[in-house]
Backbone as ProteinMPNN parsed JSONL, in Angstrom:
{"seq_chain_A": "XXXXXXXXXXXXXXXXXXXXXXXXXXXXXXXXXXXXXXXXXXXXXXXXXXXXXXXXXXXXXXXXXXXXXXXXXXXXXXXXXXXXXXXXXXXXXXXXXXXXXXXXXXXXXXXXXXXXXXXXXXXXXXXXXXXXXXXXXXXXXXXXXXXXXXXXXX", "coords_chain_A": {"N_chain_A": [[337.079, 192.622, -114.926], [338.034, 194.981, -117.511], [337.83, 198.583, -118.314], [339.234, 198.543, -121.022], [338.359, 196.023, -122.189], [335.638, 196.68, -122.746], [335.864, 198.594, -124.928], [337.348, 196.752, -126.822], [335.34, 195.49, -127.775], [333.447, 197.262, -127.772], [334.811, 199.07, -130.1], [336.265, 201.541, -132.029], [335.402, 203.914, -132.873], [334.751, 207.727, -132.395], [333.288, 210.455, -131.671], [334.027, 214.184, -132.082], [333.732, 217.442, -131.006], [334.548, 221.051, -131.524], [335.379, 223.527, -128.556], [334.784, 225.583, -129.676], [332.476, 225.668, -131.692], [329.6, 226.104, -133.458], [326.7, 225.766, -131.348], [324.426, 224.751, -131.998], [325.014, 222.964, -134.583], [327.095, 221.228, -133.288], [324.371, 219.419, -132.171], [323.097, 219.113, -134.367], [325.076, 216.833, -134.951], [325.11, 215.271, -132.785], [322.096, 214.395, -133.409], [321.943, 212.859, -136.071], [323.809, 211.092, -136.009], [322.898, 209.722, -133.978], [323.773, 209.826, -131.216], [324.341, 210.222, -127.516], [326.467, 211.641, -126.534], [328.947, 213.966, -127.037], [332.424, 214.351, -127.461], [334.844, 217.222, -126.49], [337.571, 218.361, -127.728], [340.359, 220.103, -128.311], [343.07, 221.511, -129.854], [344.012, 218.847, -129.801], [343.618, 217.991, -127.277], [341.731, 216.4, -124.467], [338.961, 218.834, -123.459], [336.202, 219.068, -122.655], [333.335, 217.427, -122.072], [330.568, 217.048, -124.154], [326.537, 216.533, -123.133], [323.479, 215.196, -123.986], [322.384, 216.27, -121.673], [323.55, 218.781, -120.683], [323.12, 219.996, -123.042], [320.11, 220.239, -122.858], [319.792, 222.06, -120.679], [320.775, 224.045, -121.627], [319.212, 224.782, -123.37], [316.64, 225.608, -122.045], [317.524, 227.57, -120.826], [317.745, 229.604, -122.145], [315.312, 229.912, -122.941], [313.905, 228.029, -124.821], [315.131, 227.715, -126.914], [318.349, 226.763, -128.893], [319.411, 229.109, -129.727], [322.603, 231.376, -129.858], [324.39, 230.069, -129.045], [327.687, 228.852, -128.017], [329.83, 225.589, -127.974], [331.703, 225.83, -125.807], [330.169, 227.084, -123.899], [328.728, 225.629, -122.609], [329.231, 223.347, -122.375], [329.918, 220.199, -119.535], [333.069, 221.551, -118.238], [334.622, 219.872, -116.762], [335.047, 216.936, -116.891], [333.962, 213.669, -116.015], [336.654, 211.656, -116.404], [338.575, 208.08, -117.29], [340.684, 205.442, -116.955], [341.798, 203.026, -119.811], [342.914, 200.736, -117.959], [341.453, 200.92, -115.783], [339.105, 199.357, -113.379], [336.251, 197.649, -114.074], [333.727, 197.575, -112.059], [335.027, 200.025, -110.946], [334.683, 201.938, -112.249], [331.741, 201.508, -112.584], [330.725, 202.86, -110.094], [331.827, 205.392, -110.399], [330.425, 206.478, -112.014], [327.796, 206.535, -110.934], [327.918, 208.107, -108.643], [328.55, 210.872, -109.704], [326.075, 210.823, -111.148], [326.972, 210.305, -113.802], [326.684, 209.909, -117.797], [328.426, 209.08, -119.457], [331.713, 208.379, -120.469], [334.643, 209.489, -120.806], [337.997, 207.858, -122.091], [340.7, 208.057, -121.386], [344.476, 207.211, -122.412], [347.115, 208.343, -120.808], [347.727, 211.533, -122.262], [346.156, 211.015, -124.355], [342.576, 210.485, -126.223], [341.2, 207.397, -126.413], [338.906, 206.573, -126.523], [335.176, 206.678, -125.687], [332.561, 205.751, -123.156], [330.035, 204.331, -122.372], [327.077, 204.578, -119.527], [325.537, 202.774, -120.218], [327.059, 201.081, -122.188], [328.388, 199.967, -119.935], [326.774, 198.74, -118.068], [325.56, 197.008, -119.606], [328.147, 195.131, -120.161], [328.659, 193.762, -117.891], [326.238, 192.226, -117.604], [326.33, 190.937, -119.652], [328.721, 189.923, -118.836], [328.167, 187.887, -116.22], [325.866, 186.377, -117.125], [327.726, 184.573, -119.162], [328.959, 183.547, -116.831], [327.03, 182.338, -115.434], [325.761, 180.246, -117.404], [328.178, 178.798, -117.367], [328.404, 177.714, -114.901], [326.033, 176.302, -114.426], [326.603, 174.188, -116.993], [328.568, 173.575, -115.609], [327.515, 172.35, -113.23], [325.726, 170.578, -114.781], [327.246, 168.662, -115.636], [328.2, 167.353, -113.769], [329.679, 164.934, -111.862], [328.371, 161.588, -111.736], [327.553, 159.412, -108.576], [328.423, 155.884, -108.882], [326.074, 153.513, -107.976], [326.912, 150.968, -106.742], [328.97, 151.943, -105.59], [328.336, 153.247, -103.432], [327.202, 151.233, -101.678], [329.152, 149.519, -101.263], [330.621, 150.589, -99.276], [329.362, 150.549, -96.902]], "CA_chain_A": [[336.928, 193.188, -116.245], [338.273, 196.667, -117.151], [337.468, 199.348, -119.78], [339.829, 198.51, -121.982], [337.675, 194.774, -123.001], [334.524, 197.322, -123.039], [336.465, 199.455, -125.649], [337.439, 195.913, -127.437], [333.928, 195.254, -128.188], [332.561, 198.323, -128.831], [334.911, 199.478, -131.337], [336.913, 203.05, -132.059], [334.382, 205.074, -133.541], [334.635, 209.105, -131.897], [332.919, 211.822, -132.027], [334.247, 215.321, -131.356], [333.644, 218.496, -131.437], [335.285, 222.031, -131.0], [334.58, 224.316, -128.115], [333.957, 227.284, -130.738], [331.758, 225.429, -132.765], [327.609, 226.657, -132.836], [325.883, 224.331, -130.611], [323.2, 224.196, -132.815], [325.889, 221.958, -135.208], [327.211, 219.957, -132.365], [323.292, 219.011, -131.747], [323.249, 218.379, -135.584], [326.022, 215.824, -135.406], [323.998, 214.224, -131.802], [320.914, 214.093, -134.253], [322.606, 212.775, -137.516], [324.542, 210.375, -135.649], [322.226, 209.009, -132.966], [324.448, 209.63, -129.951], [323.897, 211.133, -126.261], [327.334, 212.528, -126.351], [330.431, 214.688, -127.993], [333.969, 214.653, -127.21], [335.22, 218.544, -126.459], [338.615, 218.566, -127.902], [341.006, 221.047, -128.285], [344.695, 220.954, -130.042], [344.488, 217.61, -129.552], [343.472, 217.626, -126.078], [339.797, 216.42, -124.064], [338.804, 220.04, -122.894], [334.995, 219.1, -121.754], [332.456, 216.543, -122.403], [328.886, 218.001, -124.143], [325.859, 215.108, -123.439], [321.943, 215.976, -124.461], [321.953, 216.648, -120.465], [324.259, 220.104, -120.997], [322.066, 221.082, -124.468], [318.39, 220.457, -122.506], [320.049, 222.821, -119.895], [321.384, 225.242, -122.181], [317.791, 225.666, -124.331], [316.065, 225.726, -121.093], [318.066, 228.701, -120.109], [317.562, 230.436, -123.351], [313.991, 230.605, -123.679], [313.286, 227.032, -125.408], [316.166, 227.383, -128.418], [319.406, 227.043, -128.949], [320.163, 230.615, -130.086], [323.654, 231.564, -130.479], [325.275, 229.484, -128.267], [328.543, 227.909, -128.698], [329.975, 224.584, -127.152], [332.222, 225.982, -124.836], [329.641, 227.92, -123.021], [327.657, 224.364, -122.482], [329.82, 222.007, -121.769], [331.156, 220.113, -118.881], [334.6, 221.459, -118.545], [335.625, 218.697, -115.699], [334.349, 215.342, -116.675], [334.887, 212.428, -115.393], [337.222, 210.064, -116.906], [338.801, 206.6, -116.628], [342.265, 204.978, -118.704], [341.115, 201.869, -119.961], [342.956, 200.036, -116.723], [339.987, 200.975, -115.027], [338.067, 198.126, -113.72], [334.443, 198.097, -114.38], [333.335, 198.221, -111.136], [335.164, 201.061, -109.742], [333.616, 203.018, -113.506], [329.945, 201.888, -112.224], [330.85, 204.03, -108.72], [332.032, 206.869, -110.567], [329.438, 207.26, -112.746], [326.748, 206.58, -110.556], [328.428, 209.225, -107.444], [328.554, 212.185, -110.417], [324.902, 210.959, -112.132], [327.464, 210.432, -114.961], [326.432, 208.57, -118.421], [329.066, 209.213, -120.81], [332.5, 208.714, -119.916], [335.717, 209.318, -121.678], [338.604, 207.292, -121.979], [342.068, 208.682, -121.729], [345.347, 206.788, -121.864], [347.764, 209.804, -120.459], [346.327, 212.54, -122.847], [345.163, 210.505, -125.517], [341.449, 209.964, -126.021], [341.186, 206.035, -126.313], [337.172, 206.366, -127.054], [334.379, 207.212, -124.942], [331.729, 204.579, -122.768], [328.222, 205.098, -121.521], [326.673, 203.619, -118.897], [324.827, 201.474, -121.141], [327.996, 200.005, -122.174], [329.287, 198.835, -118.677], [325.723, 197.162, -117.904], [325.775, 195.69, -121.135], [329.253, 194.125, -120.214], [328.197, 193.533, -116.5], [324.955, 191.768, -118.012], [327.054, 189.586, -120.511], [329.513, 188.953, -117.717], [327.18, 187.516, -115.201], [325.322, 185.457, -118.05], [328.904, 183.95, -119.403], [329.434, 182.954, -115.727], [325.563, 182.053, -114.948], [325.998, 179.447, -118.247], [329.246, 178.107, -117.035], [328.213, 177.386, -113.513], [325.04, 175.449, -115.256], [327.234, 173.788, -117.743], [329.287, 172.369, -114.808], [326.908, 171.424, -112.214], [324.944, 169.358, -115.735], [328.226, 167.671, -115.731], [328.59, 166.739, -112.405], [330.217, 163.348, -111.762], [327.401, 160.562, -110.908], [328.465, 158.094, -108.136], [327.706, 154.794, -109.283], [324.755, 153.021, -106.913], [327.468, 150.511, -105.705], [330.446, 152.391, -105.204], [328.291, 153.627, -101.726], [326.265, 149.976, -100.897], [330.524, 149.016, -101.126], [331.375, 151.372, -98.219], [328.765, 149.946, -95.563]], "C_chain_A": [[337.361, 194.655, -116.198], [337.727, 197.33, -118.174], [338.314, 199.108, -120.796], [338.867, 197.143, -122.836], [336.152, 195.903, -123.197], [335.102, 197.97, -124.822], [336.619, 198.696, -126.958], [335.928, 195.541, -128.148], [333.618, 196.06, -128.963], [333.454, 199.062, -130.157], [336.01, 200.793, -130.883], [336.428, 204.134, -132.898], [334.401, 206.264, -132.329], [334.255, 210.289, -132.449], [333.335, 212.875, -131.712], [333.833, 216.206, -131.847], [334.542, 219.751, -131.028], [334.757, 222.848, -130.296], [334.249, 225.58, -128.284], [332.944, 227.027, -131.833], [330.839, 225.943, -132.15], [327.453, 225.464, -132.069], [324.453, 223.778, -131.526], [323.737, 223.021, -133.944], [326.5, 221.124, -134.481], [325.775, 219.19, -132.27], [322.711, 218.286, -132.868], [323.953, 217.194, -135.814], [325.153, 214.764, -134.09], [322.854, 213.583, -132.699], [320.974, 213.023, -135.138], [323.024, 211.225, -136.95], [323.966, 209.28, -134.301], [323.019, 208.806, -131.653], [324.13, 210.481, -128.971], [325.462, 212.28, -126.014], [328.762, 212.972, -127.408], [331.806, 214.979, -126.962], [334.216, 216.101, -127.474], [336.263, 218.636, -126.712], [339.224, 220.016, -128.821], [342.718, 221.358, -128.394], [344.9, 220.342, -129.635], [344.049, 217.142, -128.196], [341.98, 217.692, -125.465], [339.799, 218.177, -123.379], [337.612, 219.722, -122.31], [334.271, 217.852, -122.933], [330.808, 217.668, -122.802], [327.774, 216.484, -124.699], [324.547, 216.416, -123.49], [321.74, 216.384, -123.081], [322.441, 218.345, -120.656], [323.107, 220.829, -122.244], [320.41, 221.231, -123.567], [318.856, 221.698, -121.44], [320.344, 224.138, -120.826], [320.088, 226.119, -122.933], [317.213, 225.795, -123.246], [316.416, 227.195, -120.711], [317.816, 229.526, -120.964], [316.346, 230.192, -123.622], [313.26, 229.376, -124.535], [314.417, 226.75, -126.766], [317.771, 227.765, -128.327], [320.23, 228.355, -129.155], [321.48, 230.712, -130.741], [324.672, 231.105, -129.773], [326.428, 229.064, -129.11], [328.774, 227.115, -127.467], [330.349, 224.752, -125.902], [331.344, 226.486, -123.529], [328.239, 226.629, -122.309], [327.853, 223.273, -121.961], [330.151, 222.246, -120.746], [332.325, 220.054, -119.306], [335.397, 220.812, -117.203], [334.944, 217.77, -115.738], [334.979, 214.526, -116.317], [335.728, 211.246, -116.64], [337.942, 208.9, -116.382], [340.103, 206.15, -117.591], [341.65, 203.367, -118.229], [341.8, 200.711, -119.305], [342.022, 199.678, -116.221], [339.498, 200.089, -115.034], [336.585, 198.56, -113.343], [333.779, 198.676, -112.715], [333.982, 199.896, -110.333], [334.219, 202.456, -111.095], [332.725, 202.914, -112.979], [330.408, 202.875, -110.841], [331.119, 205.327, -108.946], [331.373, 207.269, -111.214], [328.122, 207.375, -112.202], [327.062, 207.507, -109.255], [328.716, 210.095, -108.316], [327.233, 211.527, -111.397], [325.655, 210.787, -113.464], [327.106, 209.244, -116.277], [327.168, 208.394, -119.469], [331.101, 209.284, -120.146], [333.873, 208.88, -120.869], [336.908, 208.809, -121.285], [340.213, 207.631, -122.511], [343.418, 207.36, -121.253], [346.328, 207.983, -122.19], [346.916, 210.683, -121.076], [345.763, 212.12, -123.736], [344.036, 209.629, -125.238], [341.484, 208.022, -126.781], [339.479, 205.533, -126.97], [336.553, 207.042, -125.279], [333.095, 206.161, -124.624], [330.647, 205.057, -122.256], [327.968, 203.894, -120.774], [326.055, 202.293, -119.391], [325.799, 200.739, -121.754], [328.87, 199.405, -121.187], [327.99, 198.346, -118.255], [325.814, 196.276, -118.723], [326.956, 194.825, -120.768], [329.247, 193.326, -119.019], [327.454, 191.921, -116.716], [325.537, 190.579, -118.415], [327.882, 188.894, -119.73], [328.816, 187.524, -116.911], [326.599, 186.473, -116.457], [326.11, 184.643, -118.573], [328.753, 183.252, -117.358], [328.13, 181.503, -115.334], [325.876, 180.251, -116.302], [327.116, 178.638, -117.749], [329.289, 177.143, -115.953], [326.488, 176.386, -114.048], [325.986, 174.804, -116.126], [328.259, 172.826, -116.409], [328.689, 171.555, -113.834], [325.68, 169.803, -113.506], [326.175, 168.465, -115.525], [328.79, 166.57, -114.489], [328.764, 165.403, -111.999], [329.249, 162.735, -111.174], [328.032, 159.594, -110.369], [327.939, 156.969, -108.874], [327.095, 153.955, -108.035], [326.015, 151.797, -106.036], [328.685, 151.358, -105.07], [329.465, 152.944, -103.111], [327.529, 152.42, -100.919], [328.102, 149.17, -100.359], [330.991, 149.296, -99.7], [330.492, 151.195, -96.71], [329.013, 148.691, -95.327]], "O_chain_A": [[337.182, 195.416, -115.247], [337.101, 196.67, -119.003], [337.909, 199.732, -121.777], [338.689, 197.271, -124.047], [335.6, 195.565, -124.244], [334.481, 197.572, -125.807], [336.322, 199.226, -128.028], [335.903, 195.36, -129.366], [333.474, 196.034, -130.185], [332.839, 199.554, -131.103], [336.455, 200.989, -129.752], [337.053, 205.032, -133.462], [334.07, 205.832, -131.225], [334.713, 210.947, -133.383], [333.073, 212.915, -130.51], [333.477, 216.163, -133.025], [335.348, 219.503, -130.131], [333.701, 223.301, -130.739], [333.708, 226.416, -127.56], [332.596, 227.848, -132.682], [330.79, 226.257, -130.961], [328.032, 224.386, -132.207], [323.798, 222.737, -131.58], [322.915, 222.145, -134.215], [326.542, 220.006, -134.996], [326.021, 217.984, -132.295], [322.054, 217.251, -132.757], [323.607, 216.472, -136.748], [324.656, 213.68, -134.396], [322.7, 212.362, -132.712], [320.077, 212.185, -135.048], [322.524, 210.244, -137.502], [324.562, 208.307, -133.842], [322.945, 207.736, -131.049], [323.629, 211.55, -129.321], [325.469, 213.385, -125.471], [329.327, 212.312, -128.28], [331.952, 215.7, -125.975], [333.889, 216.467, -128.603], [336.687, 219.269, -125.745], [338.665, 220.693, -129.683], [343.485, 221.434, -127.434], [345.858, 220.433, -128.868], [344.099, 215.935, -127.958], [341.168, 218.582, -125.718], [340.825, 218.559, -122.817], [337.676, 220.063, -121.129], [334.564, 217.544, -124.088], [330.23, 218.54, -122.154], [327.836, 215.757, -125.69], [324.496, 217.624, -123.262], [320.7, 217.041, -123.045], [321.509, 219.142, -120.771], [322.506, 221.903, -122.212], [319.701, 222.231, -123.683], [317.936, 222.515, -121.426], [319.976, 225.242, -120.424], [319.903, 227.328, -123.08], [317.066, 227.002, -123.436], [315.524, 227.935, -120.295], [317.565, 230.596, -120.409], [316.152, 230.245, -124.837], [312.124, 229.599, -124.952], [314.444, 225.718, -127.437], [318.272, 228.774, -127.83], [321.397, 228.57, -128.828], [321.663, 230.3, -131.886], [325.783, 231.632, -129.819], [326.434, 228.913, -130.332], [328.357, 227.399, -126.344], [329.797, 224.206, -124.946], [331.723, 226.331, -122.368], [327.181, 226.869, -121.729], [327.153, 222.468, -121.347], [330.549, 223.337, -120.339], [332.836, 219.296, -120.131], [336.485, 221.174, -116.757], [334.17, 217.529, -114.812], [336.203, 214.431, -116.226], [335.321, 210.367, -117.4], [337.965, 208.685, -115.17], [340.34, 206.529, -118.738], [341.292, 202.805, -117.194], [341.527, 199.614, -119.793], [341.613, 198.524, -116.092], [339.194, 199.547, -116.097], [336.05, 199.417, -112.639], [333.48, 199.819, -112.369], [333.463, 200.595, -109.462], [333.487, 203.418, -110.862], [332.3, 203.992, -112.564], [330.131, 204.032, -111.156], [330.867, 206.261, -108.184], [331.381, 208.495, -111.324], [327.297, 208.117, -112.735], [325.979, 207.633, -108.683], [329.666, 210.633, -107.746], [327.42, 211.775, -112.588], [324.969, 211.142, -114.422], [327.169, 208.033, -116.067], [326.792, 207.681, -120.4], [331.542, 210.222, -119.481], [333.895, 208.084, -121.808], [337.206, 209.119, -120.132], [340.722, 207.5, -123.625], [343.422, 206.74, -120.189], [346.457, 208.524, -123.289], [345.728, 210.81, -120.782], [344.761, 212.725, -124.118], [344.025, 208.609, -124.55], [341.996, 207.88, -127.891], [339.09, 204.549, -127.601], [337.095, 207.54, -124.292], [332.537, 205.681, -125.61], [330.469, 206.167, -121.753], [328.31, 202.733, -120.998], [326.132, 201.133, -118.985], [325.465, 199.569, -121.939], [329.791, 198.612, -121.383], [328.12, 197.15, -117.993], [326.073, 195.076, -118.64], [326.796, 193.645, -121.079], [329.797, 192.225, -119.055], [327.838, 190.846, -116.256], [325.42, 189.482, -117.869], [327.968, 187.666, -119.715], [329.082, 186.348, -117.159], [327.384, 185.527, -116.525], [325.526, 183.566, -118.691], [328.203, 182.158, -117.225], [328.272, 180.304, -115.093], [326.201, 179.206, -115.738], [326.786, 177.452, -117.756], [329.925, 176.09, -115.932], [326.358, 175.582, -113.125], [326.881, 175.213, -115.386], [328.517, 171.623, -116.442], [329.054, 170.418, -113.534], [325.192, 168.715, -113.2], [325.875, 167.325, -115.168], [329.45, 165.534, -114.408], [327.733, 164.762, -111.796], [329.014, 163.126, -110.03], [328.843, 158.89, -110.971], [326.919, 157.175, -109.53], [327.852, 153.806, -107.076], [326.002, 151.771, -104.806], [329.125, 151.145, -103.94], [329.989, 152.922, -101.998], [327.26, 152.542, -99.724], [328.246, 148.465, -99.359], [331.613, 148.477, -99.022], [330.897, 151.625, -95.631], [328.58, 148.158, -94.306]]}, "name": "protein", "num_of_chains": 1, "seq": "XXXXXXXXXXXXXXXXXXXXXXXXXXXXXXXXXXXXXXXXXXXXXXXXXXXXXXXXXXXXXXXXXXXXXXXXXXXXXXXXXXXXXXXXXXXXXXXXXXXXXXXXXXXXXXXXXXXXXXXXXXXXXXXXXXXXXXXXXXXXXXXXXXXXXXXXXX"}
């Protein structure tokens, strides 16, 4: 399986933001929008990933509030990404060897969408359960000898 059938599923819905916007309005659009992460783009191009891990770090550092931050000063500016080749397993290794849960999806420089860990278990999960069903589905089927065909052969 690769990221590109993850991508098929989930859709082409993206979020971005700019890395001069307030952070307190990136955190508005996380809120609003019920997501863990924002796309950092920049004339067109990914510049950094900003997940609720970067904002709890950033109010932490400031005293409990966002202040006057902006994005750039928050985000990762080297995330990991993947071009929706990528097969699933080698994504679970790279996101679990950088703690990573948000990943973005570039074919050359264009963003393609963006996956979270919770959408390669989820496809993992469904995999394995498609297979798990199949492999039940064939052993129910399983050819019965008939009682003489083996009293024949002694």
């Amino acid at each position: 399986m690769k990221v590109v059938d993850i991508l098929r599923v989930k859709g082409g819905t993206l979020y971005t933001v700019a890395p001069d916007q307030a952070l307190a309005e990136a955190i508005a659009t996380m809120a609003e929008y019920d997501i863990g992460s924002l796309v950092v783009m920049e004339h067109g191009d990914l510049v950094g990933m900003l997940t609720f891990r970067e904002v709890i770090a950033a109010v932490q550092r400031n005293g409990g509030s966002v202040g006057s931050s902006i994005v750039r000063t928050v985000m990762d500016d080297h995330p990991l990404t993947c071009t929706p080749e990528t097969e699933i397993d080698e994504v679970r290794r790279m996101m679990l060897g950088r703690h990573a849960r948000y990943m973005p999806v570039l074919n050359g420089k264009t963003l393609m969408g963006v996956i979270s860990f919770y959408d390669v278990a989820k496809a993992v999960v469904d995999s394995q359960d498609f297979e798990n069903r199949m492999l039940k589905a064939y052993i129910r089927d399983w050819p019965v000898e008939e009682e003489g065909a083996d009293s024949a052969k002694l």
